[in-house]
C-alpha positions, -999 to +999 in steps of 0.1 A: -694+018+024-697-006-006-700-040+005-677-054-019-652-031-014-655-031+025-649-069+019-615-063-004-602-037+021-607-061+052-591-089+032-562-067+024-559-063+062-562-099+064-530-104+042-511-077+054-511-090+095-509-124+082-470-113+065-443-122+078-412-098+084-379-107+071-358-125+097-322-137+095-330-173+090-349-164+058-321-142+047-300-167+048-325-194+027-324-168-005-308-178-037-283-159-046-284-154-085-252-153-102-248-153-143-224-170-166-235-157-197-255-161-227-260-191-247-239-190-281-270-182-301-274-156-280-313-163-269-302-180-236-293-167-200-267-194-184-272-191-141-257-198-109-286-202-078-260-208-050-282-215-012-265-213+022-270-241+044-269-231+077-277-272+086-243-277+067-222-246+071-219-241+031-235-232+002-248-255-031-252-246-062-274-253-091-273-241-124-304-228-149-313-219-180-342-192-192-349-179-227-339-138-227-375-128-232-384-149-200-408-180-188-395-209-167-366-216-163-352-250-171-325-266-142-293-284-165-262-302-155-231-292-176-238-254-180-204-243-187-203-262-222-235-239-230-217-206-233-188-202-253-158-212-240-138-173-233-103-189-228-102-205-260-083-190-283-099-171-312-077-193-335-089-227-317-057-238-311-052-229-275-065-231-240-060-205-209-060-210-172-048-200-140-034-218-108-007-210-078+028-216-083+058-219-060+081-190-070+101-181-038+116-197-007+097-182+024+087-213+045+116-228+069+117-265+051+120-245+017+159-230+031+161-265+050+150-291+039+159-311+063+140-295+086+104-304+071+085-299+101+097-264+111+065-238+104+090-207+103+084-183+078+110-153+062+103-125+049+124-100+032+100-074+026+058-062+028+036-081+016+042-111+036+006-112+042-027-101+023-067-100+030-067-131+049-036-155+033-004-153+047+026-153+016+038-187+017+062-182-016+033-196-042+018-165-070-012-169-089+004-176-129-013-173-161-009-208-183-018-220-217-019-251-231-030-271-262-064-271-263-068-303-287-045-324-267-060-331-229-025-345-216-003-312-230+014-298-205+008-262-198+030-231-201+034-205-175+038-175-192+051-160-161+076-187-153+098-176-121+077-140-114+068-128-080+041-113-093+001-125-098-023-127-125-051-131-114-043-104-090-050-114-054-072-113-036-102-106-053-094-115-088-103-135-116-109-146-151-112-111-162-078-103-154-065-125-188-083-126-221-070-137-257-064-105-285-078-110-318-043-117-328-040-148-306-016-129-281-024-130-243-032-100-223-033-100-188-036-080-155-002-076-137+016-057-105+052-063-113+063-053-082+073-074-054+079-070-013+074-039-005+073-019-032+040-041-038+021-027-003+027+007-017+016+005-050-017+001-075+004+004-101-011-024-118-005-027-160-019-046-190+003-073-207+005-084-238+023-117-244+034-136-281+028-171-279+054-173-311+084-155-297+076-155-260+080-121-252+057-098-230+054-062-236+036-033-211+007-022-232+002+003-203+038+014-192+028+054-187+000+052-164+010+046-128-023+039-106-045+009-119-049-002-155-073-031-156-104-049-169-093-051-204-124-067-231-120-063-269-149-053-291-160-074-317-141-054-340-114-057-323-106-029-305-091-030-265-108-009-239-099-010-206-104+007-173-077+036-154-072+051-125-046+072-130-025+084-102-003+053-078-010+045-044-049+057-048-072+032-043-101+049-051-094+073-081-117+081-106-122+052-128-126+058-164-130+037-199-098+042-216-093+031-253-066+019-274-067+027-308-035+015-317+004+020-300+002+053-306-035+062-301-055+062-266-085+077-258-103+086-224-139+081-231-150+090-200-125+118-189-148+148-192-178+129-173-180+137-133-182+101-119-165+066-118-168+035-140-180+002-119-181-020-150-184-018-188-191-043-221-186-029-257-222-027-282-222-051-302-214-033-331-185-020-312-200+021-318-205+026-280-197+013-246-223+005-220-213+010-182-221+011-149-217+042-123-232+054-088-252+084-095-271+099-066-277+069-040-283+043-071-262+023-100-274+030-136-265+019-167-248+048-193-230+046-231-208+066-243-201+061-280-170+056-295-156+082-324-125+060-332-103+086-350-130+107-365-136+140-347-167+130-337-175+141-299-176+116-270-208+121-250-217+100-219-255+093-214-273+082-187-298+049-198-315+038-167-332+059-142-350+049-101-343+035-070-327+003-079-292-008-088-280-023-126-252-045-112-233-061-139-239-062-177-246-098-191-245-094-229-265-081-257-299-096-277-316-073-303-325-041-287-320-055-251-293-054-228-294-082-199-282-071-165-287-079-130-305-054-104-309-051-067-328-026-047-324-024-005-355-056-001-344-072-033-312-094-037-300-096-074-320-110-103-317-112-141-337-087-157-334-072-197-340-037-206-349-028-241-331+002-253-359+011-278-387+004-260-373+014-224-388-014-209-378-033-181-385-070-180-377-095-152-361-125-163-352-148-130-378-148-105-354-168-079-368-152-050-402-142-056-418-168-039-401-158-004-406-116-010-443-125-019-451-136+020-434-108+034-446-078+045-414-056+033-400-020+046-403+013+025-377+033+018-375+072+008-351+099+000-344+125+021-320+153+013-303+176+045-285+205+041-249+198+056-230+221+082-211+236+046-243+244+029-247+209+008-269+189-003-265+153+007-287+121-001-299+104+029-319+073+024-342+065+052-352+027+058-390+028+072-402-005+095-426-030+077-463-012+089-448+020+094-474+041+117-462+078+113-482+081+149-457+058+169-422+063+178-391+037+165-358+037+174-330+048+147-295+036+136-274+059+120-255+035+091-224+043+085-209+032+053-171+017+050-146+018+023-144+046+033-148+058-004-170+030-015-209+046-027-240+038-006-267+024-033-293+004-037-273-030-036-285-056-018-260-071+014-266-107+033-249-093+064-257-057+064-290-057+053-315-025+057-345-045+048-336-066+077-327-037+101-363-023+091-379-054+096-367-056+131-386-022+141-354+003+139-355+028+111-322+033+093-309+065+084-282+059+059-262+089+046-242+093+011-217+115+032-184+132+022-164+099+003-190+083-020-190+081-059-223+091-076-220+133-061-191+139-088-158+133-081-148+166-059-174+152-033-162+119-031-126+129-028-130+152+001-130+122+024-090+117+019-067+130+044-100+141+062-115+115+080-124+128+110-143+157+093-165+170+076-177+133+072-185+134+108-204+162+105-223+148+075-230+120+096-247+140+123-263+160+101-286+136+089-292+120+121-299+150+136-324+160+104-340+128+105-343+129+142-369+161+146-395+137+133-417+129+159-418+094+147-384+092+159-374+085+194-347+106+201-338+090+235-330+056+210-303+065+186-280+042+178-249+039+153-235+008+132-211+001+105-177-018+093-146-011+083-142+029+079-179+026+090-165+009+120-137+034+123-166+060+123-186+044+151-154+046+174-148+079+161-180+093+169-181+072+203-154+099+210-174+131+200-214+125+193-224+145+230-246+116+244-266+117+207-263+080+211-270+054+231-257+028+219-229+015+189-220-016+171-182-017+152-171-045+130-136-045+120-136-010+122-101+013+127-095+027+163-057+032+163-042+047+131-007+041+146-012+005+150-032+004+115-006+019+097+018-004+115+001-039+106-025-033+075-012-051+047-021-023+015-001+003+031-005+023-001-043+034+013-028+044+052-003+066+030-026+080+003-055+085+031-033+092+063-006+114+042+020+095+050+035+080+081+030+090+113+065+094+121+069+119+099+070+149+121+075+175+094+047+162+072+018+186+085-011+161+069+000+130+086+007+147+123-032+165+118-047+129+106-028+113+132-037+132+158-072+151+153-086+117+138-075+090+158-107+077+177-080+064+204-072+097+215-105+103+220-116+076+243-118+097+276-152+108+263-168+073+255-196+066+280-216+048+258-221+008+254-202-007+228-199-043+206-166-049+188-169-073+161-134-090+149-121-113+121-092-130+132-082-135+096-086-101+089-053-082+077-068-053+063-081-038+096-059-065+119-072-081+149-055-058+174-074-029+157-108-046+177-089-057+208-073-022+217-108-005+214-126-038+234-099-032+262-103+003+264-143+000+271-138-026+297-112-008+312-133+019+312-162+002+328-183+009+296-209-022+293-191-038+260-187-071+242-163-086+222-178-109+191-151-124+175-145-150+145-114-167+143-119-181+109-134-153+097-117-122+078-129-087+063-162-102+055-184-129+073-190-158+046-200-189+069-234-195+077-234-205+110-211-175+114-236-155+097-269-164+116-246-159+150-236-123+137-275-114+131-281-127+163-257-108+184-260-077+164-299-079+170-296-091+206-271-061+216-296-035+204-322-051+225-305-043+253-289-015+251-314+005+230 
């Protein structure tokens, strides 16, 4: 061997065994890169590093500034005065905002006041309660004021309405913008109680600031109209799902011409819009989609009222996921990407040149002493002749000649697509870097395999999914790198409904599961959930509905509690007590049932916690039980 490269090679080894591998602790010391937009010139990226303290139990925040073709980036104080300023009017004269407003009685002192330290609450319908806030008679309202008088009083352009803009509980600036023409659109569900929890019948608004009058710019669609942006030119796009009560509908670009005029840009295309922002010159659309285990960036121009056709193309193409578009500079669009060991940074990509270009390098420093897992596509053949993506998470020094234990992921939503995104609780890098290899399938219920394939998850949930599930462990598993005698399977929400699912049915494939606010009683789900448009449009309908043949199969062949005689297998239950999309008693019936059982089982719960896990102490203790309960029990 040549000397000097005998000496490079050992010196590689050198680095390599001197890595680290990731570890929750350093998960949780990543920034985590957020943008607010481009400077007004336009040669600026404006950016939020937020860093979790798990000292302090919260997360600070600093804010940056880079030049769009890159170098270093320059820390500044008032960063919101360097972009332009989106809830000013175009005419100047105005100023939009949001806030919570009282609207209805609900709480005890507000029907007696006398009575100020009662802590009774009535309700006259649903949606006394949503994602983790319990309805105490206050809606989110949209307001405008002067914007060259500081002390002017603002006007709620909802006054008295039941109903919020910002829709709750996820949204947020983008739900209200100003037209060209100085009016105010905005993102509404006028419905109220009830008929709220069984409805996405959400519209676009459109309110005169001279005769204070609102008028539904969307009145005929009845499923989700939202995300409205102008182009420069001033034309409204907007996104659609078009049938009420599904959640999950394909998602298209729909755009308005005029009153009269509306175009689907994206109607003949086979997939779902995540996001979108018009060219500048207002000729196409950029968006972003799932498209076989990854998120991409596509156009698709815009004719106007020529007869020109509408063609979606596909921009971007690897393992990596375009996030969210930032703006436009030149030939370059600037986006954030993720991949599974990468958590989002800035990068450009010229659409000339085809050139990427990292612009924030947040997180290098910490990725550059790590030794970091590999991950590769598999595709199995399912039990009804498909072809299915799995992706396959390899341990940091992967030795083809050793044996590792697996977990089989299983994704929630349940129609939510498995990419290349980047997640601070369920993270494959970290699952990798422990010594497990992950098998994570794009099963039945997943955007990016057109929209038949992603569809085929409603109303079957204890299905063909299931099978799709043990397809791929079962591929993956004939490699003699795996050890078969190790299997184990994780996952939240519908993923969490899987794992007590397939508690129930996987014949001893397992040894081992891990459910975080997963589903195990549809009865009692449909009974306390707080959307009950998504147990009706999933589920059928209610389970009392002894006629309705969908509801008494889903009820009944997919209920992972009627299947709990054949659980031998040791379980933890992770529960948000704030959780009131899959409710508390949800974790508690299926933690009962193990112990009762005698099944070796442990109950992890977080009072403060809902859906999600957002504290960092919280965090670090989740990481630390998950890891802790697959070291001993697989």
């Amino acid at each position: 061997m040549n000397k000097k490269i005998g000496i490079v090679i050992l010196s590689l080894m050198s680095v390599a065994a001197s890595a680290q591998t990731l570890t929750p602790e350093m998960l949780w010391k990543l920034g985590r890169v957020s943008v607010l937009g481009l400077t007004k010139d336009g040669q600026t990226i404006v950016y939020k590093v937020s860093t979790p303290s798990v000292a302090e139990n919260k997360s600070s925040s600093k804010y940056f500034t880079v030049p769009i073709a890159g170098g270093t980036a320059t820390e500044v104080q008032n960063a919101e005065a360097l972009v332009a300023n989106r809830n000013l009017s175009p005419n100047g004269k105005y100023v939009l905002s949001s806030k919570e407003t009282k609207v209805e009685k609900v709480l005890g002192k507000d029907f007696y006041p006398e009575l100020d330290k009662s802590s009774a609450q009535v309700y006259n319908g649903l949606d006394y309660r949503h994602w983790d806030t319990w309805n105490d008679g206050t809606h989110n309202h949209v307001y405008f004021a002067d914007a060259n008088d500081p002390k002017a009083t603002p006007f709620d352009i909802m006054a008295g309405e039941p109903f919020d803009a910002p829709q709750k509980p996820h949204g947020g600036e983008e739900d209200y913008i100003w037209s060209p023409n100085n009016t105010i659109i905005y993102v509404c569900k006028k419905k109220a109680g009830t008929a709220y929890a069984i409805s996405t019948n959400t519209d676009l608004y459109e309110y005169n600031i001279e005769t204070k009058t609102t008028r539904n710019l969307t009145e005929g669609n009845l499923g989700y109209d939202t995300n409205p942006a102008f182009s420069a030119q001033g034309v409204l796009a907007y996104l659609q799902m078009q049938r009420d009560g599904y959640e999950a509908d394909k998602n298209d670009i729909i755009v308005r011409i005029n009153d009269q005029v509306k175009v689907n840009l994206t109607a003949a295309w086979d997939g779902s819009v995540d996001n979108f922002m018009w060219a500048p010159d207002g000729k196409k659309i950029y968006f972003v989609a799932a498209i076989d285990g990854t998120k991409q960036l596509f156009e698709v121009n815009y004719p106007g009222l020529t007869k020109i056709a509408v063609t979606v193309k596909q921009v971007t193409n690897g393992d990596f996921d375009v996030a969210d578009i930032i703006g436009f500079s030149g030939t370059k669009v600037v986006v954030t990407r993720t991949d599974m060991n990468h958590a989002a940074e800035v990068y450009t990509y010229d659409l000339k040149s085809k050139a990427w270009n990292q612009v924030t390098h947040v997180n290098d420093a910490a990725y550059a002493s790590l030794n970091l897992p590999k991950f590769e596509r598999r595709y199995v053949t399912t039990t009804d002749n498909k072809k299915m993506l799995v992706w396959v998470i390899l341990p940091p020094n992967f030795d083809a000649t050793k044996k590792y234990p697996a977990l089989l992921y299983c994704q929630g939503g349940p129609q939510s697509p498995l990419t290349q995104s980047y997640s601070f609780r369920w993270n494959f890098s970290l699952m990798a870097s422990q010594g497990y290899i992950v098998v994570a399938p794009n099963r039945r219920g997943m955007h990016g395999h057109g929209v038949a394939w992603n569809e085929q998850i409603s109303k079957d949930w204890g299905g063909q999914v299931m099978q799709d599930y043990l397809s791929a462990i079962d591929d993956v598993s004939k490699e003699a790198y795996v050890d078969k005698a190790r299997l184990g399977a994780v996952g939240a929400s519908y993923g969490g409904y899987s794992v007590f699912y397939l508690a129930g049915i996987h014949n001893n494939r397992f040894k081992t599961f891990i459910s975080h606010c997963g589903v195990f009683n549809l009865e009692s789900m449909y009974g306390t959930t707080e959307e009950v448009f998504f147990t009706n449009w999933d589920h059928g309908g209610p389970y009392w509905e002894k006629d309705n043949a969908v509801a008494q199969k889903t009820f009944s062949q997919f209920n992972p509690i009627n299947f709990v005689n054949n659980w031998n297998t040791p379980i933890l239950i992770i529960q948000g007590g704030k959780d009131y999309r899959v409710p508390i008693g949800q974790g508690q019936e299926a933690f009962q049932a193990a112990q009762l059982k005698g099944i070796k089982s442990r109950f992890l719960y977080f009072p403060d916690e809902n859906h999600w896990v957002l504290k960092p102490q919280n965090a670090i203790v989740w990481q630390n039980e998950f890891y802790k309960w697959l070291k001993e029990t697989l």
